[in-house]
PDB file as gemmi writes it, atoms N, CA and C in Angstrom:
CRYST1    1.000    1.000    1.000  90.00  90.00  90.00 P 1                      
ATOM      1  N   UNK A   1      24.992-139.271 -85.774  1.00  0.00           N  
ATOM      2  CA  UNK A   1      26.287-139.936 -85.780  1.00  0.00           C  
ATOM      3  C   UNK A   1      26.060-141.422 -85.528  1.00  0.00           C  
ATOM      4  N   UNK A   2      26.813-142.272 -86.234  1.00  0.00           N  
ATOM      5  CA  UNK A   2      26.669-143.387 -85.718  1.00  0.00           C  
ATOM      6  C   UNK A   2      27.997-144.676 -85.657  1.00  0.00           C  
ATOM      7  N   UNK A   3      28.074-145.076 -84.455  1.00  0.00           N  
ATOM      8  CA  UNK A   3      29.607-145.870 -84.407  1.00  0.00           C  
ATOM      9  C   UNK A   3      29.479-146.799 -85.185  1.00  0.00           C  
ATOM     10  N   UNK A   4      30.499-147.598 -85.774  1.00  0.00           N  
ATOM     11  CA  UNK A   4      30.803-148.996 -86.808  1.00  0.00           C  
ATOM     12  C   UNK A   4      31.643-149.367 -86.161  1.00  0.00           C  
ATOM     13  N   UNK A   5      32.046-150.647 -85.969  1.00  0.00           N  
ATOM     14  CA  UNK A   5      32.898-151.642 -85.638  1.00  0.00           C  
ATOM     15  C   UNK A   5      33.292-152.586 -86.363  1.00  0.00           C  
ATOM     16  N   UNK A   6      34.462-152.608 -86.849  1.00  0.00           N  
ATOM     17  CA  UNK A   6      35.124-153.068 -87.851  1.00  0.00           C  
ATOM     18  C   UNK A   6      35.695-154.339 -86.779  1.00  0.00           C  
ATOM     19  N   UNK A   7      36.024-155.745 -87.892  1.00  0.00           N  
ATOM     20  CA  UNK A   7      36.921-156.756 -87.448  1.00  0.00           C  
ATOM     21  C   UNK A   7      37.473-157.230 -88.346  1.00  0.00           C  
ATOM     22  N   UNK A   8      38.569-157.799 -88.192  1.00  0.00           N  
ATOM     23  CA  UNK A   8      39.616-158.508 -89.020  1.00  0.00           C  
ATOM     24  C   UNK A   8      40.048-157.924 -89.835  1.00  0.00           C  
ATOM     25  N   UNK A   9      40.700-156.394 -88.935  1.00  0.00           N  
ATOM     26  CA  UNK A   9      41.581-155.740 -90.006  1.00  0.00           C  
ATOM     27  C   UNK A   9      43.135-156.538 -90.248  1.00  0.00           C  
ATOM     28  N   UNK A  10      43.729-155.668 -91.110  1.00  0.00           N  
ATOM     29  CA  UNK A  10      44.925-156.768 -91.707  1.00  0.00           C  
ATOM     30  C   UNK A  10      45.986-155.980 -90.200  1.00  0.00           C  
ATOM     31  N   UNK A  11      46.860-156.366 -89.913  1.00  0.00           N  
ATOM     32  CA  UNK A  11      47.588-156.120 -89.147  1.00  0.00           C  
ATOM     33  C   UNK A  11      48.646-154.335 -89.295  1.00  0.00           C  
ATOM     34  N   UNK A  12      48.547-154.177 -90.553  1.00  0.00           N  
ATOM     35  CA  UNK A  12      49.331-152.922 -91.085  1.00  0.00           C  
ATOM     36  C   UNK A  12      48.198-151.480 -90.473  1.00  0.00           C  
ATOM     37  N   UNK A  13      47.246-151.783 -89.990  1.00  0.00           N  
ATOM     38  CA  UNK A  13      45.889-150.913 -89.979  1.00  0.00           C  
ATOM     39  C   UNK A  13      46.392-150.055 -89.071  1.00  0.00           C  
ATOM     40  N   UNK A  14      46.167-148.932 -89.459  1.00  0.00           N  
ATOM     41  CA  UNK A  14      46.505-147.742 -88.606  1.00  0.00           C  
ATOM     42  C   UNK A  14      45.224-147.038 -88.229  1.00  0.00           C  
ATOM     43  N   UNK A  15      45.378-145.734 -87.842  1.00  0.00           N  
ATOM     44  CA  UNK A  15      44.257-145.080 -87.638  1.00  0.00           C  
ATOM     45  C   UNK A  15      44.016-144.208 -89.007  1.00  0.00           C  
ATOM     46  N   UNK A  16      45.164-143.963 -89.561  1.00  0.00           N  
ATOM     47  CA  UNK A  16      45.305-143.176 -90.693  1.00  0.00           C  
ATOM     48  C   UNK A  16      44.452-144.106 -92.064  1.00  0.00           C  
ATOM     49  N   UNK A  17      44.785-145.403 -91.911  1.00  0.00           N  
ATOM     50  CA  UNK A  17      44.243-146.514 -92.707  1.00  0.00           C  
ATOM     51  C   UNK A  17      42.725-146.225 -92.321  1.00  0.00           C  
ATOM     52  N   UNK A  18      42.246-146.170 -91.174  1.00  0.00           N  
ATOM     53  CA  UNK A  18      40.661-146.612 -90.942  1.00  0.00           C  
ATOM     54  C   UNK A  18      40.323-145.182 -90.948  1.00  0.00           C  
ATOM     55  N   UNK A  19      40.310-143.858 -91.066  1.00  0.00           N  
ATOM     56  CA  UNK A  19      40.020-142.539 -91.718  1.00  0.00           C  
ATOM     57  C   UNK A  19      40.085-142.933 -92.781  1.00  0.00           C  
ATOM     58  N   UNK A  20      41.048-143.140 -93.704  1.00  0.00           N  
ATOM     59  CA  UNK A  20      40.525-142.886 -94.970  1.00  0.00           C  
ATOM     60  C   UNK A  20      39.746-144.501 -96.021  1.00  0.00           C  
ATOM     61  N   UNK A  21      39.352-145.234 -95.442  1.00  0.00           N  
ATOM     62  CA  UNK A  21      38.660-145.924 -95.488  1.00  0.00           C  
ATOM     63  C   UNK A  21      37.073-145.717 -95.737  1.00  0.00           C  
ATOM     64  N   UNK A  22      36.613-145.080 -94.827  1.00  0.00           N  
ATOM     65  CA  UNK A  22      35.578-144.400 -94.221  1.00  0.00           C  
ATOM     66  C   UNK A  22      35.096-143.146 -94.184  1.00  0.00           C  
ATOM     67  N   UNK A  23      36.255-141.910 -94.369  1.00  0.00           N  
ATOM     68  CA  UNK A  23      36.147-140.869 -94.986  1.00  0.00           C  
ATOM     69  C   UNK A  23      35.243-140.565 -96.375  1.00  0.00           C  
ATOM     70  N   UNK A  24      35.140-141.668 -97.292  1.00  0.00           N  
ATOM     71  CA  UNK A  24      34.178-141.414 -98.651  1.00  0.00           C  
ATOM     72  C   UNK A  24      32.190-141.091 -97.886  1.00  0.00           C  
ATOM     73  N   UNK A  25      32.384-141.607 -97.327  1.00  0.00           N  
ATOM     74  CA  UNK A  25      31.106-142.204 -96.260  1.00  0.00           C  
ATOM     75  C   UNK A  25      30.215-141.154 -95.541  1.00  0.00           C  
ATOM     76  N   UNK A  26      30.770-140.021 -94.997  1.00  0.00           N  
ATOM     77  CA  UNK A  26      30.865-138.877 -94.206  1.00  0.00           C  
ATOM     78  C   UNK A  26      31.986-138.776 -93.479  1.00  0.00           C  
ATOM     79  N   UNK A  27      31.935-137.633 -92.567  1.00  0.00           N  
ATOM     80  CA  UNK A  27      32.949-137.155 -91.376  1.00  0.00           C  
ATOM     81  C   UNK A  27      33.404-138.384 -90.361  1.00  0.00           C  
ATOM     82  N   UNK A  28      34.796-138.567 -90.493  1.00  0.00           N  
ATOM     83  CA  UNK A  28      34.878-139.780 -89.274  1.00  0.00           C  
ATOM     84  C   UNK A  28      35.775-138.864 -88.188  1.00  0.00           C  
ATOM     85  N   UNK A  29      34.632-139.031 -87.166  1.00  0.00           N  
ATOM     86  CA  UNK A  29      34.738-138.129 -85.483  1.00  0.00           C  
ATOM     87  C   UNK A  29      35.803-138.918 -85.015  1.00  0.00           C  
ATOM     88  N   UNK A  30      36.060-139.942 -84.261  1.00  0.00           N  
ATOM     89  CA  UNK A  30      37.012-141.118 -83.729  1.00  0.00           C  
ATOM     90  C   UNK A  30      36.768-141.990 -84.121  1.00  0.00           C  
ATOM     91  N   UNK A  31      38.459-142.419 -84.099  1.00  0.00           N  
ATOM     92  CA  UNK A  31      38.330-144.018 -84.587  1.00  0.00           C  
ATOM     93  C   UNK A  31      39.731-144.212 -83.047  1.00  0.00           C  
ATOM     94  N   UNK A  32      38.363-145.624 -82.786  1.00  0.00           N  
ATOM     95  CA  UNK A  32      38.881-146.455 -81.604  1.00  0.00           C  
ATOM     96  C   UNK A  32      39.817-147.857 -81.520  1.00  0.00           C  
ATOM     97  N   UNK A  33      41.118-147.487 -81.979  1.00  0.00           N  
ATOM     98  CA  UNK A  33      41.901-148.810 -82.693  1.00  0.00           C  
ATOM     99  C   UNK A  33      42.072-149.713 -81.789  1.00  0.00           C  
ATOM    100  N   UNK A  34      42.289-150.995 -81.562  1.00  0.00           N  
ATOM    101  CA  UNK A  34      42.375-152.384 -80.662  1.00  0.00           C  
ATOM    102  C   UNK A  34      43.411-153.275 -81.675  1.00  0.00           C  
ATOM    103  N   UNK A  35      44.618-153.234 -80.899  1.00  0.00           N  
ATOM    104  CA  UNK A  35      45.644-154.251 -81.397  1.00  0.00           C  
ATOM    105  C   UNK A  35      46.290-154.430 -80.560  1.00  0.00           C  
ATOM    106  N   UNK A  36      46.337-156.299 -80.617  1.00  0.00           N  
ATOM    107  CA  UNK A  36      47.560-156.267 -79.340  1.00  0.00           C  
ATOM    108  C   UNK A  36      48.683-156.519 -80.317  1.00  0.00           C  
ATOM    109  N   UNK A  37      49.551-155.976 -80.266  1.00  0.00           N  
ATOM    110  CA  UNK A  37      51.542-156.239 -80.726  1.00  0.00           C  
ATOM    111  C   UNK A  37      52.106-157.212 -80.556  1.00  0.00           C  
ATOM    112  N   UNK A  38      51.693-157.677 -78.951  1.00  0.00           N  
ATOM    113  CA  UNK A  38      52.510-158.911 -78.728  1.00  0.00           C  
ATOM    114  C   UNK A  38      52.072-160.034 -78.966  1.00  0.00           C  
ATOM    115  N   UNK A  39      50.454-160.225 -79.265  1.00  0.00           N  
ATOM    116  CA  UNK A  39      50.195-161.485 -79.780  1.00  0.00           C  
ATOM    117  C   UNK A  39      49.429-161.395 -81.175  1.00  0.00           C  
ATOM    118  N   UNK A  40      50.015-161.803 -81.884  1.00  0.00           N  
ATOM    119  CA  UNK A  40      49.478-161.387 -83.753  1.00  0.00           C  
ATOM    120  C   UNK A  40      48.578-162.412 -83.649  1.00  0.00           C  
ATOM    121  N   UNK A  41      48.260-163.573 -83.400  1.00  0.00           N  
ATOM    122  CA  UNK A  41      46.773-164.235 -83.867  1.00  0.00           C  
ATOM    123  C   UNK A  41      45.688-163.421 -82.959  1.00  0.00           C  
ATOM    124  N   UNK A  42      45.523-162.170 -82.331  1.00  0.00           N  
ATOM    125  CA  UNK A  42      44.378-161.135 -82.234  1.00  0.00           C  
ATOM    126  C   UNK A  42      44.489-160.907 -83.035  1.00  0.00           C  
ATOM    127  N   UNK A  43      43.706-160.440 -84.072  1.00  0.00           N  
ATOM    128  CA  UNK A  43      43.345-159.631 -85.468  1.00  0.00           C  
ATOM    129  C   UNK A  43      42.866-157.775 -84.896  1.00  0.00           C  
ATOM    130  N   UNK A  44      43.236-157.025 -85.176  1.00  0.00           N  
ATOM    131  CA  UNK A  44      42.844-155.638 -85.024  1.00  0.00           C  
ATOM    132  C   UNK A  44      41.515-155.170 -84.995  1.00  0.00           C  
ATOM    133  N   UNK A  45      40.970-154.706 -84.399  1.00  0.00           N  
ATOM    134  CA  UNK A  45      39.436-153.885 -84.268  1.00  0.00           C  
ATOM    135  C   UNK A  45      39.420-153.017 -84.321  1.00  0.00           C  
ATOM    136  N   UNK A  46      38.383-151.733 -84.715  1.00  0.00           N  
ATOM    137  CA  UNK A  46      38.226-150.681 -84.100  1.00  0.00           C  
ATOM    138  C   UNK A  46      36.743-150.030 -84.038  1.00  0.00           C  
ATOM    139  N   UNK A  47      36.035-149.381 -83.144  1.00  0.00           N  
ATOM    140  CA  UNK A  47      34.755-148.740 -83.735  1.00  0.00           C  
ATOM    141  C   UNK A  47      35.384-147.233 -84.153  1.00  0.00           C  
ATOM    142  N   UNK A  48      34.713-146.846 -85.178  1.00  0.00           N  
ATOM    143  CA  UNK A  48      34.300-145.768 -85.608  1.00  0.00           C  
ATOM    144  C   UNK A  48      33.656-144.647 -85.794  1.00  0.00           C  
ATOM    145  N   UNK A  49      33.514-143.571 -85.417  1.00  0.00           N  
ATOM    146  CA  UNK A  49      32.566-143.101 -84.756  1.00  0.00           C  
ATOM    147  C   UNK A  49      32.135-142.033 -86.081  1.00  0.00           C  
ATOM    148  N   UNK A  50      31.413-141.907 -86.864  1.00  0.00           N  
ATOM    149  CA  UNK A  50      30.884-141.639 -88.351  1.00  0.00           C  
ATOM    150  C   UNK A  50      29.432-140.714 -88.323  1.00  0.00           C  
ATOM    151  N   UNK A  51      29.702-139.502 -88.627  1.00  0.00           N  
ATOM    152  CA  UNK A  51      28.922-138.385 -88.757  1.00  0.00           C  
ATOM    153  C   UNK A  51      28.109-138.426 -90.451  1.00  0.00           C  
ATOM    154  N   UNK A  52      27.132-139.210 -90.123  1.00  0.00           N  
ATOM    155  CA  UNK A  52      26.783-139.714 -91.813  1.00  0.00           C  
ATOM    156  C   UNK A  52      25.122-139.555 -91.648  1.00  0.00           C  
ATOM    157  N   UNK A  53      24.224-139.294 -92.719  1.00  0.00           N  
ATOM    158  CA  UNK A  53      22.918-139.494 -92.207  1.00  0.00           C  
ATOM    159  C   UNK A  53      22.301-140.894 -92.813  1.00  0.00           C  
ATOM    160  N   UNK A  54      23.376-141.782 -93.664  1.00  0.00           N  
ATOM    161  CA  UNK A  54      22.832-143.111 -93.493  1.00  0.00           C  
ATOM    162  C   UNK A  54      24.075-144.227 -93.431  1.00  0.00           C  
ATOM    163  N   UNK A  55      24.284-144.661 -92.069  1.00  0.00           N  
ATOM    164  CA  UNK A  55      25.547-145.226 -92.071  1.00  0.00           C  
ATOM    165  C   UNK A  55      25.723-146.659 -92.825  1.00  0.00           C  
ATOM    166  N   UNK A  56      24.845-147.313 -92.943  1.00  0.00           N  
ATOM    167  CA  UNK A  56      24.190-148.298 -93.833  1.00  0.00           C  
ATOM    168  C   UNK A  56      25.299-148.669 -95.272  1.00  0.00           C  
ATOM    169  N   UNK A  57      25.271-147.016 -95.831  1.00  0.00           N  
ATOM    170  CA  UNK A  57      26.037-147.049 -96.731  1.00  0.00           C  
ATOM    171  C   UNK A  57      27.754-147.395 -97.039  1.00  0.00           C  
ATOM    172  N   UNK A  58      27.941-147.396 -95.426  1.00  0.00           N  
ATOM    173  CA  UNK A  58      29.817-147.625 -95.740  1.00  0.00           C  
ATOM    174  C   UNK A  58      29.459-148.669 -95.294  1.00  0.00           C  
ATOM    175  N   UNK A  59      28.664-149.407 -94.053  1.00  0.00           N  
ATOM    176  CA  UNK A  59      28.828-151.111 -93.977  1.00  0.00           C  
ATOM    177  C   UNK A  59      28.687-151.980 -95.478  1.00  0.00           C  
ATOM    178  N   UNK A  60      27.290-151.726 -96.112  1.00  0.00           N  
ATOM    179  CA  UNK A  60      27.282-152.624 -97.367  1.00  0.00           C  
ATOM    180  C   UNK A  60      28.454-152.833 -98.134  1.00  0.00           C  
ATOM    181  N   UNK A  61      29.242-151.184 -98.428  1.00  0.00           N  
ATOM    182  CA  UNK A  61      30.239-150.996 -99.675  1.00  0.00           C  
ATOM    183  C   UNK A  61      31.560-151.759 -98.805  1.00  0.00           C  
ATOM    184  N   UNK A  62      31.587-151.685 -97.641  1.00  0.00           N  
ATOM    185  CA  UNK A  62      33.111-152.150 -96.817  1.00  0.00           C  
ATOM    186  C   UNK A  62      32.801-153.360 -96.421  1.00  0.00           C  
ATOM    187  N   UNK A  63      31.779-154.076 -95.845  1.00  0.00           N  
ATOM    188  CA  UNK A  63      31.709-155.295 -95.315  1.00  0.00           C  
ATOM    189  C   UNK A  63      32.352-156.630 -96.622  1.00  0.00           C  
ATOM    190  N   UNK A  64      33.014-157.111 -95.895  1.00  0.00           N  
ATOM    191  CA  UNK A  64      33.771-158.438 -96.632  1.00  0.00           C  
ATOM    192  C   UNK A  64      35.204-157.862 -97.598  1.00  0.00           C  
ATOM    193  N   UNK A  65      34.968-156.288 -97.799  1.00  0.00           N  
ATOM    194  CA  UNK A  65      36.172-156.343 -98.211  1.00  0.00           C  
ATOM    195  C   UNK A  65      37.557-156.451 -98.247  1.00  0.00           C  
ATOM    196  N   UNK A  66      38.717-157.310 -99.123  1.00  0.00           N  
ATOM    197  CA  UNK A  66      39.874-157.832 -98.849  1.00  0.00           C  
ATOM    198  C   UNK A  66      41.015-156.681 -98.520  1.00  0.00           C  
ATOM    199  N   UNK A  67      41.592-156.587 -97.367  1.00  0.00           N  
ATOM    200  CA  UNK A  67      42.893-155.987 -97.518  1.00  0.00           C  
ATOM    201  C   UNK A  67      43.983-156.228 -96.762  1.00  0.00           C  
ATOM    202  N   UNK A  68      44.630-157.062 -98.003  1.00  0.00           N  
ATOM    203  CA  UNK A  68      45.898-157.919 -97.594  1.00  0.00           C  
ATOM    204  C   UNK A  68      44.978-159.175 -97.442  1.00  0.00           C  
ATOM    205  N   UNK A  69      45.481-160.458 -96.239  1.00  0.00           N  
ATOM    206  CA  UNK A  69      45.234-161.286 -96.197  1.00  0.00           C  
ATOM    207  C   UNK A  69      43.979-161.141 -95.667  1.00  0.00           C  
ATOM    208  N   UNK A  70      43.072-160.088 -95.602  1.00  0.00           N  
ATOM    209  CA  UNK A  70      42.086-160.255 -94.828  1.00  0.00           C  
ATOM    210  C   UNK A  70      40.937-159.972 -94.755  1.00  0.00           C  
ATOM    211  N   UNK A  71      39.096-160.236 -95.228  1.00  0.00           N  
ATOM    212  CA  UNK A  71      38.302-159.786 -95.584  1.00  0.00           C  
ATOM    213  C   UNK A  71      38.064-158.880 -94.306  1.00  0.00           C  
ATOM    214  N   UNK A  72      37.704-157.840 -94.295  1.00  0.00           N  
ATOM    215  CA  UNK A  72      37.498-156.974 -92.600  1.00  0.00           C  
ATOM    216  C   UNK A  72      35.600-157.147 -92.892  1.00  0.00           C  
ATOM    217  N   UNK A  73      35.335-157.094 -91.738  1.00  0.00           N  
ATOM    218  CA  UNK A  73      33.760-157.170 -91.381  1.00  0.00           C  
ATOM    219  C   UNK A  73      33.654-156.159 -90.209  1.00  0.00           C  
ATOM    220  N   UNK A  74      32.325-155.520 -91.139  1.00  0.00           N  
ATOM    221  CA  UNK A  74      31.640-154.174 -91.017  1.00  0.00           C  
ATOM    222  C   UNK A  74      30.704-154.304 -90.740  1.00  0.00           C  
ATOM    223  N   UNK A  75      29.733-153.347 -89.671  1.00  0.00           N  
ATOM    224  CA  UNK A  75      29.173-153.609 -88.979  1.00  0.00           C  
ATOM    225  C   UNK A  75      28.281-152.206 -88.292  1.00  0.00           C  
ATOM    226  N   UNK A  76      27.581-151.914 -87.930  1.00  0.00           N  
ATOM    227  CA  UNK A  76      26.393-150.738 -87.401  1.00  0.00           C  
ATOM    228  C   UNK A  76      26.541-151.727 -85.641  1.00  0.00           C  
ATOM    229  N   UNK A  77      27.096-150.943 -84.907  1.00  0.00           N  
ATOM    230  CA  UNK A  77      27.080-150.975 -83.360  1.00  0.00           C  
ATOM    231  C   UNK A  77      26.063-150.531 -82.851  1.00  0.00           C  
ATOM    232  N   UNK A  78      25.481-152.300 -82.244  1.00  0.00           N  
ATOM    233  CA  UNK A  78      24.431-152.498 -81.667  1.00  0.00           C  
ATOM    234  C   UNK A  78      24.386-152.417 -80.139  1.00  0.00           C  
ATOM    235  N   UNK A  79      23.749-151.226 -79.660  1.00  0.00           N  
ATOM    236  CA  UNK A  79      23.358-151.156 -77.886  1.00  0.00           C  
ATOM    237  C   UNK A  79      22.425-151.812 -77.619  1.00  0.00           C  
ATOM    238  N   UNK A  80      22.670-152.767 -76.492  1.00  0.00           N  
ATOM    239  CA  UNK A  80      21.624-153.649 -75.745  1.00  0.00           C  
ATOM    240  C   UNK A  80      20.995-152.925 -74.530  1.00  0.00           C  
ATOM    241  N   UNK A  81      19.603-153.121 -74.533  1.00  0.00           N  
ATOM    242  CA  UNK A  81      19.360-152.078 -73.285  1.00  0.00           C  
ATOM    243  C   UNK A  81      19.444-152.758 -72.275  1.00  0.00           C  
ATOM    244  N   UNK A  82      19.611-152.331 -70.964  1.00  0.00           N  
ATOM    245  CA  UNK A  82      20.035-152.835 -69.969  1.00  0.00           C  
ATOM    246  C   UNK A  82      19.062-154.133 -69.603  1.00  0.00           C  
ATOM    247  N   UNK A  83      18.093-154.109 -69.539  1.00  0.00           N  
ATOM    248  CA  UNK A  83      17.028-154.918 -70.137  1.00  0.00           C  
ATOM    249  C   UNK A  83      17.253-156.881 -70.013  1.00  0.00           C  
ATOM    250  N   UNK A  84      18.177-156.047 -71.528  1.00  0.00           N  
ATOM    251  CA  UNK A  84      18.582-157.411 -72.114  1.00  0.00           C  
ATOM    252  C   UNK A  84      19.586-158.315 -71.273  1.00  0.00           C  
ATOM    253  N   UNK A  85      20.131-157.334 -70.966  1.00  0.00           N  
ATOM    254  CA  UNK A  85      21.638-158.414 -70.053  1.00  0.00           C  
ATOM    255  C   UNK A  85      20.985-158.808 -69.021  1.00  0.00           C  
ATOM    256  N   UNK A  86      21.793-159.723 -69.148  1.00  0.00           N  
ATOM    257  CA  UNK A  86      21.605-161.067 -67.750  1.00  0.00           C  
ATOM    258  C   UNK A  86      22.282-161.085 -66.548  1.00  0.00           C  
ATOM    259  N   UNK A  87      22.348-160.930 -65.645  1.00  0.00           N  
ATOM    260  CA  UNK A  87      23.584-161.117 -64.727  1.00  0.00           C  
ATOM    261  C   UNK A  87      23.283-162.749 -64.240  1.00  0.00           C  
ATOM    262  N   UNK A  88      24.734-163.066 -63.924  1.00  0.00           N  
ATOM    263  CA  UNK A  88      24.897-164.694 -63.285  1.00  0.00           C  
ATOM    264  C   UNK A  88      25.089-164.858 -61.963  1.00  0.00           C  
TER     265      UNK A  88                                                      
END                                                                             
């Protein structure tokens, strides 16, 4: 399985919108929607959580594509190992 994180969906984006988006792709397990209502210059997010054995394939075909005013950018969700972070 592997999560995707989508940005700059168009504002109409539902969950029903980001299933069948992603549905051509393999099985989509959850989709994790992020919109705030009350302030529209946030643009919508969500990760995706995609039962696929090469997820590769829905970022290339979805990344940059337009819907509505808005190219959305696609993406393979990257874990940092603890490692990496810094504390201040």
């Amino acid at each position: 399985m592997a999560t995707i994180f989508i940005s700059s969906l168009p504002f109409r984006a539902d969950e029903a919108f980001i299933r069948n988006l992603f549905s051509p792709y393999g099985r989509v397990v959850s989709v994790d929607l992020h919109a705030d209502w009350v302030n529209p210059t946030h643009e919508p997010y969500a990760y995706v959580d995609l039962e696929t054995s090469d997820p590769k394939l829905a970022v290339d075909a979805l990344d940059g594509q337009k819907f509505g005013q808005n190219h959305i950018r696609v993406h393979e969700r990257v874990i940092l190992p603890t490692s990496a972070v810094k504390t201040v």
